[in-house]
C-alpha positions as CSV (number, residue, x, y, z in Angstrom):
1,X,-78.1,-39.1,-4.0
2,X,-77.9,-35.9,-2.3
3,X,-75.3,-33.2,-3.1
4,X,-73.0,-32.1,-0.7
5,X,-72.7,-28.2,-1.4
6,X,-74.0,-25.7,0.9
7,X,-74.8,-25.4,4.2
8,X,-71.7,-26.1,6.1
9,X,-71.5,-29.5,3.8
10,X,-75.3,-30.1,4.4
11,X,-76.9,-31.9,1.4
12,X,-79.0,-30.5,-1.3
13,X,-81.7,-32.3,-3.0
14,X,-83.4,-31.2,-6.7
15,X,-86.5,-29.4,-6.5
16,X,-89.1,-26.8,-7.9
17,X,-89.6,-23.7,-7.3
18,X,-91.1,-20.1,-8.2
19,X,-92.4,-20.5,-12.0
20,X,-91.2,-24.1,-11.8
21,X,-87.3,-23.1,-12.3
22,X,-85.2,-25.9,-11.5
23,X,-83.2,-26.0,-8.0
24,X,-81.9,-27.4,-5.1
25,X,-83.7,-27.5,-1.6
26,X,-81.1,-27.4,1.8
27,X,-81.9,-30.6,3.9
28,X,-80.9,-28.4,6.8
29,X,-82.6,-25.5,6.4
30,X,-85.0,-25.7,3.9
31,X,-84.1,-23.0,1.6
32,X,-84.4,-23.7,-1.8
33,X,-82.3,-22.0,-4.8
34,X,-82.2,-22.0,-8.6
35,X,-79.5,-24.1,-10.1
36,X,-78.0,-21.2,-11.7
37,X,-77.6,-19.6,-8.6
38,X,-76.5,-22.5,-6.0
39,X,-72.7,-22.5,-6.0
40,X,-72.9,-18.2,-6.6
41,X,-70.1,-16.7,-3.8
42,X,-72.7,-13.9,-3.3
43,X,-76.1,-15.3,-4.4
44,X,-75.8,-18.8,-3.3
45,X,-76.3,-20.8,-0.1
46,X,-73.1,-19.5,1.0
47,X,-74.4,-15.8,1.6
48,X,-78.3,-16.5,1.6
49,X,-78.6,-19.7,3.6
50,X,-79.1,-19.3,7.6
51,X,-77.6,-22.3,8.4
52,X,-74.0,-20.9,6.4
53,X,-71.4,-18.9,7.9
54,X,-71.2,-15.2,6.3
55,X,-67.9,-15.3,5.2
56,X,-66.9,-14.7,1.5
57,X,-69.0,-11.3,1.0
58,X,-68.0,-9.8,4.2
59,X,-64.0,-10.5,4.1
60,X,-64.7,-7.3,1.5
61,X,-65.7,-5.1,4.6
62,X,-63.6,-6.4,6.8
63,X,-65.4,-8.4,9.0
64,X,-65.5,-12.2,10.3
65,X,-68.5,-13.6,11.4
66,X,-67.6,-15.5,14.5
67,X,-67.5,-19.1,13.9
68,X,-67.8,-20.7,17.5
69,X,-69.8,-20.0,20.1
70,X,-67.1,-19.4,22.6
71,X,-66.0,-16.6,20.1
72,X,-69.9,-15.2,20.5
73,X,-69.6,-15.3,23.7
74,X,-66.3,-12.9,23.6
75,X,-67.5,-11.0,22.0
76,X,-71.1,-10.1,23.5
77,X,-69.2,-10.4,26.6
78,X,-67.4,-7.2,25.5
79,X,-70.4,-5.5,24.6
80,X,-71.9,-5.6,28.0
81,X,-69.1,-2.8,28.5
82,X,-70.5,-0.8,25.3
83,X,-74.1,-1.0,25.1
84,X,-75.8,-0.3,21.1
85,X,-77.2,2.9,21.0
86,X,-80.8,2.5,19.8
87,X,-82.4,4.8,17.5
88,X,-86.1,5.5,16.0
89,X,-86.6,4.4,12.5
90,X,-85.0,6.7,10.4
91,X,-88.1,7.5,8.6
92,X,-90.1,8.8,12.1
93,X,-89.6,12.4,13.1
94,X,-87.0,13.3,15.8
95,X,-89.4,13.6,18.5
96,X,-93.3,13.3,18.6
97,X,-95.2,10.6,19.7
98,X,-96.5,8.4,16.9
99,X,-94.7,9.7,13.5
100,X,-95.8,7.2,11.0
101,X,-98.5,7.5,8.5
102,X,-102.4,8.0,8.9
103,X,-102.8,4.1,9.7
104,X,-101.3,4.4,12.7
105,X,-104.6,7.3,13.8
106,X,-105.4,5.7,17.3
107,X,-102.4,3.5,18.1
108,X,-99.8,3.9,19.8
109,X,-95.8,3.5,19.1
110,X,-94.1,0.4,22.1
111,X,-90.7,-1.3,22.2
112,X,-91.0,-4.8,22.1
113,X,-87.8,-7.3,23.1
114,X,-88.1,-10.2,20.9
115,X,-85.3,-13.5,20.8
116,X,-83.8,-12.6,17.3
117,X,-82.7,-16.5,17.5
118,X,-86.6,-17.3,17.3
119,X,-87.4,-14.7,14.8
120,X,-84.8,-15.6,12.5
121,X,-86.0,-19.2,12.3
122,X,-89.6,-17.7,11.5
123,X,-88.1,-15.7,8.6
124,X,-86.1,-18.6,7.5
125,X,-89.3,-20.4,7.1
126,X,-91.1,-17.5,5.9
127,X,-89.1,-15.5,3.7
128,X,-85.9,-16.3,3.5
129,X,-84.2,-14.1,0.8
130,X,-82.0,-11.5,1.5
131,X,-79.8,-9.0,0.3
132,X,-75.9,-10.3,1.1
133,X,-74.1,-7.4,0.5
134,X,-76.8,-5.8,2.9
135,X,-76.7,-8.7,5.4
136,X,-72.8,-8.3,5.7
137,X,-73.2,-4.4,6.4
138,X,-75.7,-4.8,9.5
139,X,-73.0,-7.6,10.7
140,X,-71.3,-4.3,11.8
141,X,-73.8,-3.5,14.0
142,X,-71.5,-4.3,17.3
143,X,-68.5,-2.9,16.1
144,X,-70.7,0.8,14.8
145,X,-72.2,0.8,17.9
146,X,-76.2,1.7,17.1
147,X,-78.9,0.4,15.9
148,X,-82.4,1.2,14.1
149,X,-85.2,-0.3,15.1
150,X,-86.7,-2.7,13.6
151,X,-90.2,-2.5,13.1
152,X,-92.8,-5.0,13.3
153,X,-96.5,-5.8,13.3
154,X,-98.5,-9.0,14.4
155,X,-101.4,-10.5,12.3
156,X,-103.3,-12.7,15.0
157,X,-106.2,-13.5,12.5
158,X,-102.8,-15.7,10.5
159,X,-100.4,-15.4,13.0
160,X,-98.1,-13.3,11.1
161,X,-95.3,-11.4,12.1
162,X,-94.7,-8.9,9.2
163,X,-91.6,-6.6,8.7
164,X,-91.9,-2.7,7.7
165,X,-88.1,-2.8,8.5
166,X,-85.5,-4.9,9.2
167,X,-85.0,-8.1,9.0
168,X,-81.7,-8.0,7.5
169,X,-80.9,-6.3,11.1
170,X,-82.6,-9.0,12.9
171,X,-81.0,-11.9,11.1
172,X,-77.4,-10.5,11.8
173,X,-78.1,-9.9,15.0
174,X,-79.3,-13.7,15.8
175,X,-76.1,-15.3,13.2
176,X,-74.1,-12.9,16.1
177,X,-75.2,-14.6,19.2
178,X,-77.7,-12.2,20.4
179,X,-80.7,-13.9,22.6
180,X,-82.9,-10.6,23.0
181,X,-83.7,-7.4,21.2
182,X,-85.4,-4.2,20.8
183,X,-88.1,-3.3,17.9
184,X,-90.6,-1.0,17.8
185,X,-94.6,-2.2,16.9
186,X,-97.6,-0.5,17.6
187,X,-100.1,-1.1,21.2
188,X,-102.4,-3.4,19.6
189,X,-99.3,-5.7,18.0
190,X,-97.1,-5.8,21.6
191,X,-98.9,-8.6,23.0
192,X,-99.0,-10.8,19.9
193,X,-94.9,-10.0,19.3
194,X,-94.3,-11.3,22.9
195,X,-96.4,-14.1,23.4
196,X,-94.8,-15.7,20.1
197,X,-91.2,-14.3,20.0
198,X,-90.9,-12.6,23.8
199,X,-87.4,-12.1,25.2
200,X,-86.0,-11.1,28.4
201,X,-85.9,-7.0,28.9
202,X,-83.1,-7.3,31.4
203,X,-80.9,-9.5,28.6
204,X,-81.8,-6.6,26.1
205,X,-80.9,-4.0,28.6
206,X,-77.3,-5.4,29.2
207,X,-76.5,-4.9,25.1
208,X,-79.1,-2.3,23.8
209,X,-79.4,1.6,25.1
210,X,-82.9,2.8,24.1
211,X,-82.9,5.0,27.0
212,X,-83.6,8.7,24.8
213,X,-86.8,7.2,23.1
214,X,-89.8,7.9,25.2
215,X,-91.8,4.8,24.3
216,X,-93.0,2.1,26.7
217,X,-91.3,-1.5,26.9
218,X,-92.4,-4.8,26.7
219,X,-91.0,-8.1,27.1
220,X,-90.8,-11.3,29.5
């Protein structure tokens, strides 16, 4: 019989996973967990499951993760009077036009406004481990008021998205309520980004500021 433990109550079921360690798979989400670690207030479904509400790790900072979406919708309602200042990754120059690293010779640097919600579920499928101690910093991201880009690449020969940055960011964001974002990516990933996790610019616009970084914007 299934065990009733994780995931808002949602039931577990034994499996195997890496090196063949015992653990127990989320019928609602899929992740799966060592045994060791299932019922863990910090390393268990509870803070790593995307289906869970982030509660136990971030009453330590402070904040609630809003547990209804009439609460969500407070609360981005009172953003649209505070936009999120955006910023560059922190690891580009100040100003210049393309900062990163010698693989980037020839391309160029675009914003790309992706549904976090979608995203999320891709990295839930993907990759789903993450840092909760980390996860329940970014959950500040409203109430500090900024935020780094992301950044991202597409893969069209696997249809990949990969992450140089921030998915801990992007998962907060979408367990928040948000519907669109921005993220940076190079020209020759912008059109793969959108055509698979595209979101509205105008949505983005009313919650995100990225008005001081010279790059061009894409998005449906």
């Amino acid at each position: 019989m299934p065990e009733t433990r994780a995931c808002k109550g949602g039931a577990t079921l034994p499996c195997r996973i890496r090196n063949l360690r015992p653990g127990q798979q989320c019928q609602s989400c899929g992740l799966s967990l060592p045994d060791k670690n299932v019922n863990d207030p910090h390393y268990g479904f509870v803070a790593w499951c995307l289906d869970a509400p982030i509660l136990s790790q971030t009453a330590s900072v402070g904040y609630t993760t809003p547990t209804s979406s009439g609460n969500t919708r407070e609360r981005l309602g009172h953003m649209e009077e505070r936009r999120i200042r955006c910023t560059k990754p922190h690891y580009y120059e100040p100003q210049g036009g393309w900062e990163l690293s010698k693989r980037n010779r020839g391309r160029s640097p675009v914003i790309v406004i992706l549904d976090p919600q979608r995203v999320s579920e891709y990295l839930a499928n993907t990759w789903p481990y993450f840092k909760p101690i980390r996860l329940a910093n970014v959950m500040r991201i409203p109430e500090n008021g900024y935020l780094e880009l992301p950044e991202v690449r597409f893969h069209e020969f696997d249809d990949c998205l990969k992450f140089l940055q921030g998915r801990h960011r992007t998962t907060a964001l979408a367990k928040l309520g948000f519907t669109a974002y921005p993220a940076v990516t190079a020209d020759d990933c912008a059109a793969g980004c959108i055509a698979k996790f595209g979101a509205s610019v105008d949505e983005a616009r009313r919650h995100f500021d990225w008005d001081g970084i010279e790059y061009p914007v894409m998005g449906i």
